[in-house]
C-alpha positions in Angstrom: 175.6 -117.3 51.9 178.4 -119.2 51.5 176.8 -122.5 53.0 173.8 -122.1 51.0 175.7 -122.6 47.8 177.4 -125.5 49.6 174.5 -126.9 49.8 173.0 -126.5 47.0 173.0 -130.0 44.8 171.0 -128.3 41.5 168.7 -125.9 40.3 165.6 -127.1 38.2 163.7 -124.5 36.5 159.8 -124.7 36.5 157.4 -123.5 34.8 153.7 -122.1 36.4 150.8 -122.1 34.5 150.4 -119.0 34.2 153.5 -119.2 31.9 156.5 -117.6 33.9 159.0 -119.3 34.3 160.7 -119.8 38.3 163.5 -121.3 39.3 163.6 -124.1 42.2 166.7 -124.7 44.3 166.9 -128.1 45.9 169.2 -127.9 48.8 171.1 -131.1 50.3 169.7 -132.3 53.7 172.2 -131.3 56.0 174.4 -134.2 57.9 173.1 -134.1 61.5 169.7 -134.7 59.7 167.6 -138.1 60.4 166.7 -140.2 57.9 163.7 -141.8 57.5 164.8 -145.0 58.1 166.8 -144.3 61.4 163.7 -144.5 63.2 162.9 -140.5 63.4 159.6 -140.1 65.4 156.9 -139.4 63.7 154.7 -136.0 64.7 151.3 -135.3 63.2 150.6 -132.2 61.8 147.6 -131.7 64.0 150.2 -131.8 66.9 152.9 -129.5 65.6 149.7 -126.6 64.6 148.2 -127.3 68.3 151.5 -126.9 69.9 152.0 -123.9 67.8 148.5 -122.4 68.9 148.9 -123.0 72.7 152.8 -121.2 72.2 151.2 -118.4 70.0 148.3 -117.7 73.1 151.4 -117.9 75.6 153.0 -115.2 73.8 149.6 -113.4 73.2 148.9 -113.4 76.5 152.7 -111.8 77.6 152.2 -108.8 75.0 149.0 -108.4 76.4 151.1 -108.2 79.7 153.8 -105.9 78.7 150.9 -103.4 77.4 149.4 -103.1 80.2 152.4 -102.3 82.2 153.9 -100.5 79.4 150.6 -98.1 79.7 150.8 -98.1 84.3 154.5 -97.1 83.7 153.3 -94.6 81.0 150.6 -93.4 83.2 152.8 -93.1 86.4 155.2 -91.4 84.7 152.6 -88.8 83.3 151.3 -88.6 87.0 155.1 -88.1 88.3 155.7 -85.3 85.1 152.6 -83.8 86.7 153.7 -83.3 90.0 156.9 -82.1 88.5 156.3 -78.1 88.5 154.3 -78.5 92.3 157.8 -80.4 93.4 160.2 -78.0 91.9 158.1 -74.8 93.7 158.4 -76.5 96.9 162.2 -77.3 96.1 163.0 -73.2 95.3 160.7 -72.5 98.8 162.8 -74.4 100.9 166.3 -73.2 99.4 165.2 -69.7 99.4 163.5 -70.3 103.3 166.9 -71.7 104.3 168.6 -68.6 102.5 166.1 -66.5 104.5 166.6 -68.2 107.5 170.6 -68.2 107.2 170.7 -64.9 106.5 168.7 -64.2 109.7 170.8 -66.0 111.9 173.6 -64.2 110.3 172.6 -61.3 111.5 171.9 -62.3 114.9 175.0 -63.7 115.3 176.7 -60.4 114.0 174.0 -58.1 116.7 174.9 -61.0 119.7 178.4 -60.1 118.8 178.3 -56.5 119.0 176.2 -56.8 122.3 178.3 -59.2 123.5 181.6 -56.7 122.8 179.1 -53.4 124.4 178.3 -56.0 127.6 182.4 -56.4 128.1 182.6 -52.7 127.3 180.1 -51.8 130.2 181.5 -54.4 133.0 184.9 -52.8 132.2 183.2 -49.8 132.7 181.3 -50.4 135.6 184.2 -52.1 137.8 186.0 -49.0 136.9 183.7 -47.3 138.5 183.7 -49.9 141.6 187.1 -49.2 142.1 186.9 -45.2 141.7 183.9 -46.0 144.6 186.0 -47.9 146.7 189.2 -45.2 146.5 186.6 -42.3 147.0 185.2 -44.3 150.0 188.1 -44.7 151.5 189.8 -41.5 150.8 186.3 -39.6 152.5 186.2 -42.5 155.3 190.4 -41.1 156.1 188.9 -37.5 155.5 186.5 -38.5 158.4 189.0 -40.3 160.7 190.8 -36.8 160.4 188.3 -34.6 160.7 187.0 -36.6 164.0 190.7 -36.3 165.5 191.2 -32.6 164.8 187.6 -31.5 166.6 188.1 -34.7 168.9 184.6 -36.9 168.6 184.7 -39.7 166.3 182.5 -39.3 163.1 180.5 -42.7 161.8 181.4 -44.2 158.5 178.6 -43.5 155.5 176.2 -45.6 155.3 176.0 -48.6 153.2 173.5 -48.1 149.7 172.0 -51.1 148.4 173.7 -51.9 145.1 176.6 -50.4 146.4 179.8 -51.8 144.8 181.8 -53.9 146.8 185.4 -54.1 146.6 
């Protein structure tokens, strides 16, 4: 505002003819301004309008532009907002499938486990029972060795099972 009143040189008041009165500021050209008699190029008005026309269908044609990919943008995002609910079903299926699935193996783990502690219960067991087979084996086989010296013939060992234990 300040360089406007700088620039100002006077105010003439007019007068319409319809009576009211305005007031006309003249400004002073400002310094970096040609003069007419520095040799300023002269443009026809015809030039400047046609100039002006061929910028204002540039710019006509760039709204024209950035509305129609204003309204693909509007309509993909519609089509994305859309799919939206499908996406977010799918989402809660998969969590609540690996939940499931989780859970599952969870409890396999926990049933391998107790197997797997039962399995090393029943091997204990059953080479416990091996070695109560071999002692009662071999305490019958002496019983036999003794038996066969006290009424003088030898007496044969048992016979071997299949699936017998071995020691």
């Amino acid at each position: 505002m300040a360089k406007v009143q700088d620039q100002l040189s006077e105010s003439v008041a007019i007068t319409d003819p319809a009576g009211t009165r305005q007031r006309l500021l003249v400004l002073n050209p400002p310094a970096n301004r040609h003069t007419p008699n520095e040799g300023r190029p002269a443009t026809s008005l015809a030039a400047v309008f046609d100039r002006f026309a061929e910028t204002q269908h540039l710019v006509g044609e760039q709204v024209i532009a950035l509305e129609d990919l204003v309204r693909e943008q509007g309509e993909q995002l519609a089509e994305a907002s859309a799919q939206l609910p499908d996406i977010k079903e799918r989402i809660n299926w998969l969590i609540a499938t690996y939940y499931e699935d989780q859970q599952t193996s969870q409890s396999f783990r926990e049933r391998l486990a107790r197997q797997e502690a039962g399995l090393a219960t029943l091997t204990e067991a059953v080479r416990g029972l091996c070695e109560t087979q071999a002692q009662w084996r071999q305490t019958l086989e002496q019983m036999l060795v003794l038996l066969g010296r006290a009424h003088g013939t030898p007496i044969p060992s048992p016979p071997s099972w299949p699936g017998q234990c071995t020691s």
